[in-house]
N, C-alpha and C positions, 0 to 999 in steps of 0.2 A: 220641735226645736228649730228655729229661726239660725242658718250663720252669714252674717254680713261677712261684707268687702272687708281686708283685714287693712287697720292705720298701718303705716310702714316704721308708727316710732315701736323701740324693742319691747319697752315695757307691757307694750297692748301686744303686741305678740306672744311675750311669755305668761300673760292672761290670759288669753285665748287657746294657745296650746295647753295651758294647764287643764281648764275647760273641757274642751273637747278630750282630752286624753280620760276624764274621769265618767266622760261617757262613754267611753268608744264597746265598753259590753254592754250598755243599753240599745244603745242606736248606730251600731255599725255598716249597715247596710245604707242609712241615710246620712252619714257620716261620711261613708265612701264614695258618692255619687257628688253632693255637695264639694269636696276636695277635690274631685276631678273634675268639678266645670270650673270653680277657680283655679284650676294649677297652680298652686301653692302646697309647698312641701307635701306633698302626695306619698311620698316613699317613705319617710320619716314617721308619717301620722299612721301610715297602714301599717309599718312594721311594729308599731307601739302598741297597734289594735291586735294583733296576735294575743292568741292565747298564749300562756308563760309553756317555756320551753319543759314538758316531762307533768306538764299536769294529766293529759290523757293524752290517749294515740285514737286518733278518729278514721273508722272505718265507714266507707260508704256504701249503700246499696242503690240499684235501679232497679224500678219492677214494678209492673201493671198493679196499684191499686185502687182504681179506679175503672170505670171500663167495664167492657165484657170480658176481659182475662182477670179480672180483678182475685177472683176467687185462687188462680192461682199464684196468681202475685200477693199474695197477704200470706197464704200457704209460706212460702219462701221467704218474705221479713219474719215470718214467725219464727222459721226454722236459723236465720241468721242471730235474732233476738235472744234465741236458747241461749246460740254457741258462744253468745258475747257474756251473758248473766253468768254460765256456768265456768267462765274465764275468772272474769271479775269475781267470782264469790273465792275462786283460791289465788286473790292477789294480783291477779290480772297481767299482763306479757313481760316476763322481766320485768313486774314490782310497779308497771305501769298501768294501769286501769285504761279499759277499751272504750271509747264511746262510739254511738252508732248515729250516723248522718243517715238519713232515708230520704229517697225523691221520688215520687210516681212519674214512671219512664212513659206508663200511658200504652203499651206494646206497640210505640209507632219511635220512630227514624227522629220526629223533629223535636218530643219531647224527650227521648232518650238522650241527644245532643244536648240540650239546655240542662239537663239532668247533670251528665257531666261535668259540663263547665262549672256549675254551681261547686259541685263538690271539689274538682278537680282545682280549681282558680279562686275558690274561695273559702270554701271551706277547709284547703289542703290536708285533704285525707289522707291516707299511706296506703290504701287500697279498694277497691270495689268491687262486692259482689254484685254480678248483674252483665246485663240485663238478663230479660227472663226471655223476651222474644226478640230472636234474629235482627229486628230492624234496631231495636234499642240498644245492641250490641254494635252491630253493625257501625252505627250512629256515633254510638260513645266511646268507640276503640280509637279513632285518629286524636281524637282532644287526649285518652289517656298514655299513648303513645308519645306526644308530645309532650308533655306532664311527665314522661318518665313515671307514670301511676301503674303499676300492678292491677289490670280488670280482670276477674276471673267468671265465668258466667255456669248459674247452675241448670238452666235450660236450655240456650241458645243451639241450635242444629244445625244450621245453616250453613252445608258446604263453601260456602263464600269466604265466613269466617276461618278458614285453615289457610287460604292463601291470600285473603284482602286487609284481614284484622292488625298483625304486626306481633311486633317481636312481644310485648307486655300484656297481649292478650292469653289469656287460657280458658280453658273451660274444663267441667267436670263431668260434662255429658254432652257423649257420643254425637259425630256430624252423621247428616241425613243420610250421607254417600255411603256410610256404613247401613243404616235403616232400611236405606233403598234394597241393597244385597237382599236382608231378609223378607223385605214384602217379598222381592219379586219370588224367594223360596217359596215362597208361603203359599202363594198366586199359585203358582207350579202344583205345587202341591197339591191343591184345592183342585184342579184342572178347567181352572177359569180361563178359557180363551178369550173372551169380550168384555172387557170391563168400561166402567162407566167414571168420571173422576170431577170433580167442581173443586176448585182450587179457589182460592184468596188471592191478588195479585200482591204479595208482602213476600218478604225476603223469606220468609220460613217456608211459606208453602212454595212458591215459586223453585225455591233448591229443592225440596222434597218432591215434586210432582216431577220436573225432570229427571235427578237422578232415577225414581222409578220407571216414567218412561223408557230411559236411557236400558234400565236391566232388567225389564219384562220385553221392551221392544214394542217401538211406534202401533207396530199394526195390530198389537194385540189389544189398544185403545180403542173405541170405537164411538165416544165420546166425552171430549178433552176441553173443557172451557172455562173461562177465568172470570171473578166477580171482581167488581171494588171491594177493598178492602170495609167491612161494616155492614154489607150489603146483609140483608134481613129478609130477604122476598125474594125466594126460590122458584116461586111456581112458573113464573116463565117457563123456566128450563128442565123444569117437570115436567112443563106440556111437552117440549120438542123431545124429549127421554123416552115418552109411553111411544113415542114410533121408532120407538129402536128396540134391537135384539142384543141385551145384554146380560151377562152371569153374575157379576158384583158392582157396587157401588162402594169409589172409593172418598171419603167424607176428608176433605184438604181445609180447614181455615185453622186461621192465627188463634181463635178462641175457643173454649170451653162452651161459652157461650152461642155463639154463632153455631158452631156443631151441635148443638142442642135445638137449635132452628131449622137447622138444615134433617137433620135424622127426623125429627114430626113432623116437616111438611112431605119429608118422602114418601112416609109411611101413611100420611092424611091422602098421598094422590093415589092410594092401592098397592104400590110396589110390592113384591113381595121379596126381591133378591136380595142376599146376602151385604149389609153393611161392614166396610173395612174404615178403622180409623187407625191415626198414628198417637203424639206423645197428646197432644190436646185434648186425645178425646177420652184421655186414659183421667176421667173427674168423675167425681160425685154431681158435678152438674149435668153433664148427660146422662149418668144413672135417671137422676130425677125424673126425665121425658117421662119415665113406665114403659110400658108397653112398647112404644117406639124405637127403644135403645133394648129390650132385652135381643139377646144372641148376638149383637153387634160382637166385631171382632175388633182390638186392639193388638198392633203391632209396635211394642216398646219395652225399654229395661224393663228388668224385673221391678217391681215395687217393696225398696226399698224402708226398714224399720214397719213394717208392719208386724202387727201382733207382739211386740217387743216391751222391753223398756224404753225405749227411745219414743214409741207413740206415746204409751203411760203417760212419760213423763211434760211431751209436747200437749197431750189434748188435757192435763192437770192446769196448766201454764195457762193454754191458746183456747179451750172448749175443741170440738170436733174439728178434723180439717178441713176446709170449704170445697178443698178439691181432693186431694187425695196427701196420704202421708208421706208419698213417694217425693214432691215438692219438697218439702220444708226438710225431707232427710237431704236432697242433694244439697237444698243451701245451708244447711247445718255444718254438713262436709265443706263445701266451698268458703265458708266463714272460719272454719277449723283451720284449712289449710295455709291461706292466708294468714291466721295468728301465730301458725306454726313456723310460716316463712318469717315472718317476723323476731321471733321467738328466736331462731337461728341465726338470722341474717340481720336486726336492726330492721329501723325503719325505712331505710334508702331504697329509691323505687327498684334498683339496676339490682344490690344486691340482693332483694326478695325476689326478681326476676331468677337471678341465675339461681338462687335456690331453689325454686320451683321447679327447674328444668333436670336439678339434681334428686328430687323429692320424691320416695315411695312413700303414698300413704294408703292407710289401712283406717277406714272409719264405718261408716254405716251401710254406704253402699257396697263398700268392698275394697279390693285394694287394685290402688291405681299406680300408674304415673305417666307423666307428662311427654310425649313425644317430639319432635325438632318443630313442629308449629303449633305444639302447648294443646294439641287435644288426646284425652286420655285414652289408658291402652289400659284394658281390663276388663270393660264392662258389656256383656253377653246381651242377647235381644230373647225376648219370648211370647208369645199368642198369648193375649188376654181375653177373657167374655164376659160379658154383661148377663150374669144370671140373678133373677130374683131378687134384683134391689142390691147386687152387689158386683166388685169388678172381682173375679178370680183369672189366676194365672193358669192355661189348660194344655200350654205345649212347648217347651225349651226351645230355642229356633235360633240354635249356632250358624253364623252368616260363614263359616269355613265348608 
């Protein structure tokens, strides 16, 4: 679709607006770019391109589908995608029908931001689950902040987010600084004095490697070093590893994937010491290694909706989960709570805010609620392992 320079007599004008108005649900996007290089009635034409006021209420998500996280960012639209179908099949939020916006956040900072804006300024959602990793959060919390937009995130960790994210940010699982606590029990426990640690330099692992440094203590590190984020070729720092004297290896990246490269080539350079991972490594994609990832340790929530109805009825829906069931049950919750704020409070960003902060809920993971910087209080830490092609839970690990 071609739009000229508009004649200034009316009749060609009220032509042309008729025009454009009866496409503005076909070609909105080009629609909207065109009206902003001419600056001609711009505010007029956009507010007519709106969808009609009470046809649906659109909820957005951000989250790795693409990528080396992808496996758990699909996990997580899935578990969003339940909670919106199983809304809508009884009527949908107060009589209104949910739709669901999705953007691949990409688990990075710059595509988490455009992520945002998209829904946030164009799409005008009424909430967002997401993102899935710390930077995509991190990212898309000041655009929703300012938006007055409700972001709730079902993975994000990243001690940052408690005091950088802002008043409209929440989440539904646990910051690192809490995680941290439990490694360092665990560490203890184990009576690992020397550990080993390769970190991602991304907002997730970056909070998570510190706060553990911070409560095991500097000197019990004896090998501390940061990749690019992506980075795929470990053996460097394989090499420089075999001349140290260490008790554990702790496995730090932003991905399922990554940790999956990182855990085989350890294990391809001889190593034989004890593997520790955190929430990333808690997939069915490092199961896959074999042999590489059996006895690895995982230190994370309980795995949530396992062996339940809530899997049944996700893996009838979704086929298996790519990564773990645990995913798609937190965004199951985080999509819930959101409809529920809704449900209660309208669509207004401020009044689903303070609802939130007023909100116990009791869903798959368990029952929460919301603290004075919107991260939840409720949810327990425990030892996972990698046995036999599978992730089992092998040790409770209260961080009190």
């Amino acid at each position: 679709m071609t739009i000229k320079r508009l004649d200034p007599v009316s009749g060609h004008l009220l032509l042309f607006l008729i025009i454009l108005l009866s496409f503005c649900r076909l070609f909105p996007l080009i629609l909207m770019k065109r009206l902003l290089a001419l600056g001609i009635f711009s505010a007029m034409v956009l507010s007519a391109c709106q969808p009609a006021t009470g046809d649906t209420i659109k909820l957005g998500y951000i989250g790795p589908v693409t990528g080396d996280a992808a496996a758990l960012g699909k996990d997580m639209l899935h578990g969003v995608q339940m909670a919106i179908e199983e809304a809508n099949a009884k009527g949908g939020v107060n009589g209104t029908k949910v739709e669901l916006v999705a953007e691949d956040g990409r688990c990075n900072g710059t595509d988490g931001a455009s992520a945002a804006q998209k829904l946030v300024n164009i799409d005008r959602v009424i909430a967002i689950v997401g993102g899935l990793c710390s930077s995509e959060t991190l990212a898309a919390s000041p655009i929703a902040e300012a938006g007055k937009v409700v972001l709730l995130s079902p993975g994000s960790s990243s001690p940052a987010i408690t005091t950088e994210a802002g008043d409209f940010v929440f989440r539904n699982y646990p910051s690192d600084a809490l995680k941290a606590v439990a490694m360092a029990k665990y560490v203890k426990q184990k009576g690992y004095k020397k550990i080993a640690i390769i970190s991602e330099n991304t907002d997730y692992c970056t909070g998570l490697r510190d706060a553990v440094v911070k409560q095991v203590g500097a000197a019990g590190f004896v090998f501390n070093e940061a990749v690019e984020p992506g980075t795929k070729d470990f053996r460097t720092l394989f090499t420089r590893l075999q001349k140290m004297d260490f008790d554990a290896f702790i496995t730090n990246a932003n991905s399922d994937g990554i940790i999956a490269v990182m855990v085989q080539q350890f294990r391809e350079q001889g190593f034989t010491q004890p593997i520790i991972g955190a929430d990333t490594a808690d997939s069915q994609v490092v199961v896959d290694t074999g042999a590489a990832a059996q006895g690895m340790q995982i230190i994370n929530v309980p795995t949530a909706g396992e062996g339940k109805a809530f899997e049944k009825t996700f893996t009838d829906a979704f086929g298996k989960p790519q990564s773990s069931i645990a995913w798609g049950a937190y965004a199951y919750d985080a999509a819930n709570i959101l409809l529920k704020a809704v449900a209660d409070a309208g669509a207004d960003g401020t009044a689903m805010k303070d609802a939130l902060y007023k909100m116990t809920y009791t869903g798959i993971v368990g029952t929460i609620h919301f603290d004075k910087y919107g991260d939840p209080v409720g949810i327990p830490y425990v030892v996972k392992e990698i046995k036999d092609g599978k992730i089992v839970t092998v040790q409770d690990l209260p961080i009190n």
